[in-house]
C-alpha positions in Angstrom: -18.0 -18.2 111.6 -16.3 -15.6 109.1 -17.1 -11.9 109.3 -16.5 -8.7 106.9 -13.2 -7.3 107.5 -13.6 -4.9 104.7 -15.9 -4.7 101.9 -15.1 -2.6 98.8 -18.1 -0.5 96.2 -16.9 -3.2 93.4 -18.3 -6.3 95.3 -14.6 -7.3 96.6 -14.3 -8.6 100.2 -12.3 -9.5 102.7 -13.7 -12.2 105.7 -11.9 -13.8 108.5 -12.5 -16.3 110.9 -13.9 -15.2 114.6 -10.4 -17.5 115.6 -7.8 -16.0 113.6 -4.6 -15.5 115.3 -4.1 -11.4 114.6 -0.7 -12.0 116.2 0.5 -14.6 113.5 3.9 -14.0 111.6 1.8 -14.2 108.6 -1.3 -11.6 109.6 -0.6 -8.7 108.4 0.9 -10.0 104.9 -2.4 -11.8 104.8 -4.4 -9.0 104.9 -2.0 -6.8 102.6 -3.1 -10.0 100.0 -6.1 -10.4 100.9 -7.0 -6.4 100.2 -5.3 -6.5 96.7 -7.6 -9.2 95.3 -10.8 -8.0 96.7 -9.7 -4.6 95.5 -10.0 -6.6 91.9 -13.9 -7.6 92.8 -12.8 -10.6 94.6 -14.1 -12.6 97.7 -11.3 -13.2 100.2 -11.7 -15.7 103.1 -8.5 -15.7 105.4 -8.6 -19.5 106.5 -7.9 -21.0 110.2 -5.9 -23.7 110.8 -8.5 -26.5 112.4 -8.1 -30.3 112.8 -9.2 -32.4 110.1 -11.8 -34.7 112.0 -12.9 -30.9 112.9 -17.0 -29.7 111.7 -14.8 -26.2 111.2 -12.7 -28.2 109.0 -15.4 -30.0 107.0 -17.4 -26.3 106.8 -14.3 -24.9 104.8 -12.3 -27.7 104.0 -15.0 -29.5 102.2 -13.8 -29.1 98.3 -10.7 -30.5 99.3 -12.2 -34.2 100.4 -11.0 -36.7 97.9 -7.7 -34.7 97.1 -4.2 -34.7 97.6 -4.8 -31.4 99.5 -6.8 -33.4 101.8 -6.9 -32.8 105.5 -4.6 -29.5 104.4 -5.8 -25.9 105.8 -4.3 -23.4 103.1 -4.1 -20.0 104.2 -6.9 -18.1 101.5 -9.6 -18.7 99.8 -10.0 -16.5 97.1 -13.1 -16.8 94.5 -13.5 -20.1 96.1 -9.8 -21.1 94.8 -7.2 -22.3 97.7 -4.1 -20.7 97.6 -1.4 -20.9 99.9 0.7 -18.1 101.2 4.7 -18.9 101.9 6.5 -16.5 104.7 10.5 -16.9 105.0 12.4 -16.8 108.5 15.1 -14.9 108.7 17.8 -14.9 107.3 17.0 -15.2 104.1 18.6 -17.4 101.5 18.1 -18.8 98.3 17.2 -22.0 98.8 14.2 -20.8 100.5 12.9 -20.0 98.0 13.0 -23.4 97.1 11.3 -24.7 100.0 8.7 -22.4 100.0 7.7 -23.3 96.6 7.7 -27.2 97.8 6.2 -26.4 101.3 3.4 -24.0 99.5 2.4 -26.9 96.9 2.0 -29.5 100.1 -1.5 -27.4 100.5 -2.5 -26.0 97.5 -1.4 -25.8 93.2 -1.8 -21.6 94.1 0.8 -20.5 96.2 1.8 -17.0 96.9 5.4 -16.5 97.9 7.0 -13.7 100.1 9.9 -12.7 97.6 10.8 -9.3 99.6 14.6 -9.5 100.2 14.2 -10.2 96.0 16.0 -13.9 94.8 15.6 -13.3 90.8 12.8 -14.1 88.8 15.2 -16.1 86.7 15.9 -18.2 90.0 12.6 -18.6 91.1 11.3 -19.6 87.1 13.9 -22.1 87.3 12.7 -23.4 90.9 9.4 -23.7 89.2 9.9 -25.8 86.0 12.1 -28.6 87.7 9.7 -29.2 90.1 7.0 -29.6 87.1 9.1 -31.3 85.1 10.5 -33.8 87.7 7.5 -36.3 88.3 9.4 -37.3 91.5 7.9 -34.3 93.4 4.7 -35.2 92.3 3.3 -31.7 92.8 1.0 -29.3 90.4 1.4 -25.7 89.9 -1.0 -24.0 88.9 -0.6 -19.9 89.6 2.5 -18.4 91.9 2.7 -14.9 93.0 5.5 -13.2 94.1 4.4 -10.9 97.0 7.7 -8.0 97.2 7.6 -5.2 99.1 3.5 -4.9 100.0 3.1 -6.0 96.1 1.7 -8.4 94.5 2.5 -9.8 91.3 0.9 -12.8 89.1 4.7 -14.5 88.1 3.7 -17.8 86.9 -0.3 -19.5 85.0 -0.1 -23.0 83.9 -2.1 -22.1 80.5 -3.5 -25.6 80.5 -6.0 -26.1 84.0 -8.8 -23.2 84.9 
């Protein structure tokens, strides 16, 4: 089902589905992620999107059975941790940042966000701590990125989970 894309001396690697769309919007990104962390020593899995009721689904999906990421397909796997990866259509715009953040935490407390045409980090901290604080989104954060320019950067850790 998931083949080497690129192994690295360290024990980092990057797999991807036999399925995955290489024309996607969010490919290339993907694999510009995907080769930072296994650069670190990580495993990488790029994920497909399959139907729930899906054996592929229950194959990949299977840690997620019995939470509220249930029946969600986010984008990587890394170290065997979900994480989501969040893409902006242009034009870009503040509050997409926004959305991204509350999109992203629909299918995973990891998201990575695509931060390239550069709303603040004062903006995006700010974006971050209502949505915690305000128990009407019901959501949990647990590690954002900010991908900029090819770069990836570790912006926000909740300090209490794993």
């Amino acid at each position: 089902m998931f083949k080497t894309y690129k192994q690295y001396g360290n024990g980092g690697k990057i797999l991807i589905p036999e399925n995955i769309n290489k024309k996607g919007s969010d490919y290339k990104s993907l694999i510009n992620i995907a080769n930072f962390f296994a650069k670190e020593g990580k495993i990488v899995k790029l994920n497909p999107t399959v139907h729930f009721k899906s054996d592929e689904y229950e194959q990949i999906y299977k840690s997620l059975t019995n939470t509220i990421y249930e029946r969600k397909c986010p984008d990587l796997q890394i170290d065997g941790l979900f994480y989501e990866f969040e893409n902006y259509t242009p034009p870009f715009r503040k509050r997409k940042i926004s959305r991204m953040i509350s999109q992203g935490t629909k299918q995973s407390s990891r998201i990575i966000i695509n931060n390239t045409r550069g709303s603040s980090d004062r903006f995006i901290r700010d974006n971050i701590y209502k949505r915690i604080k305000d128990k009407t989104f019901n959501m949990e954060i647990n590690e954002v990125w900010l991908y900029e320019k090819g770069e990836l950067r570790l912006f926000y850790k909740n300090s209490r989970k794993p």
